[in-house]
C-alpha positions in Angstrom: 233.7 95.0 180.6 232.5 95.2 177.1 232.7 91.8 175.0 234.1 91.4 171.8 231.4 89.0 170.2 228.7 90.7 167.9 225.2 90.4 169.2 223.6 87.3 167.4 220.5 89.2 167.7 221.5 92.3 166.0 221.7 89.7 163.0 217.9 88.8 163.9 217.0 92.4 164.2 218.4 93.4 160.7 216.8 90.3 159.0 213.6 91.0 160.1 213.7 94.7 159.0 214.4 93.1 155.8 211.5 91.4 155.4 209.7 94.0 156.7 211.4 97.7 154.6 209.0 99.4 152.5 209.9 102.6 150.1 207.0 104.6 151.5 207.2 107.8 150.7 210.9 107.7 150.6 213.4 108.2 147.4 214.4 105.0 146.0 218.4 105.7 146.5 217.3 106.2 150.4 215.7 103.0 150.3 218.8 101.2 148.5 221.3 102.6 151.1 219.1 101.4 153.9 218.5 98.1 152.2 222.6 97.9 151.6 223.2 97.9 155.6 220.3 96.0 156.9 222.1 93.5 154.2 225.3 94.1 156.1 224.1 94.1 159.5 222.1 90.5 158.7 225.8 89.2 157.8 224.1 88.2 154.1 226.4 87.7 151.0 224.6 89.6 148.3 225.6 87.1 145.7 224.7 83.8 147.4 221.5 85.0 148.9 220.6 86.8 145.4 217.3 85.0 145.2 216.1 85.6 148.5 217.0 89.6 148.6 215.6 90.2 145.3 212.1 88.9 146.7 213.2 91.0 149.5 213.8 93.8 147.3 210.7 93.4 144.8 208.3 93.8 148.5 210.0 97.0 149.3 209.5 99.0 146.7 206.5 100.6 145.6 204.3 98.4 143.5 203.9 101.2 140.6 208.2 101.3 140.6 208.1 97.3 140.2 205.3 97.2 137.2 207.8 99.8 135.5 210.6 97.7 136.3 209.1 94.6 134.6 207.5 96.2 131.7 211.1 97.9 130.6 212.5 94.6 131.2 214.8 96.1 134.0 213.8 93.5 137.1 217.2 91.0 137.1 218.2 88.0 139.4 221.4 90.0 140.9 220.3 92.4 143.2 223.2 94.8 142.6 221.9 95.4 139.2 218.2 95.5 140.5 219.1 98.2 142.4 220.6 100.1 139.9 218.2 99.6 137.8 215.5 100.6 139.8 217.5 104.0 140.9 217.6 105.0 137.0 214.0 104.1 136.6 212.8 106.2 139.7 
């Protein structure tokens, strides 16, 4: 019989990968689509937990891809707009 309540540790699972993504060798619109469900999958709401997933965020991607980020003054606090930005920069 299958149950109808999510797994709490898929939650725990997806959080975890968060802390953990890197870019790699990967394009940075890869990375944001990943980033986007791991974000869904970790029940977070992207506006509350702004602070915490731009920290998030700034780990993942490649440390040359920040450094351009802050030197064009592109970096922000919403994480929507830091990932837009970061897609045009790329």
């Amino acid at each position: 019989m299958k149950t109808s309540f999510a797994n709490p540790g898929n939650k725990t699972t997806a959080m975890r990968a968060l802390e953990t993504i890197k870019q790699q060798n990967g394009s940075v619109d890869e990375l944001n689509t990943h980033f986007r469900l791991l974000i869904s999958k970790a029940g977070l709401d992207m506006v509350q937990n702004a602070a915490l997933l731009v920290q998030m965020y700034e780990d993942a991607i490649s440390l040359r891809l920040f450094q351009t980020l802050v030197v064009n003054g592109k970096n922000s606090d919403n994480i929507e707009t830091y990932m837009a930005n970061t897609s045009e920069v790329d």
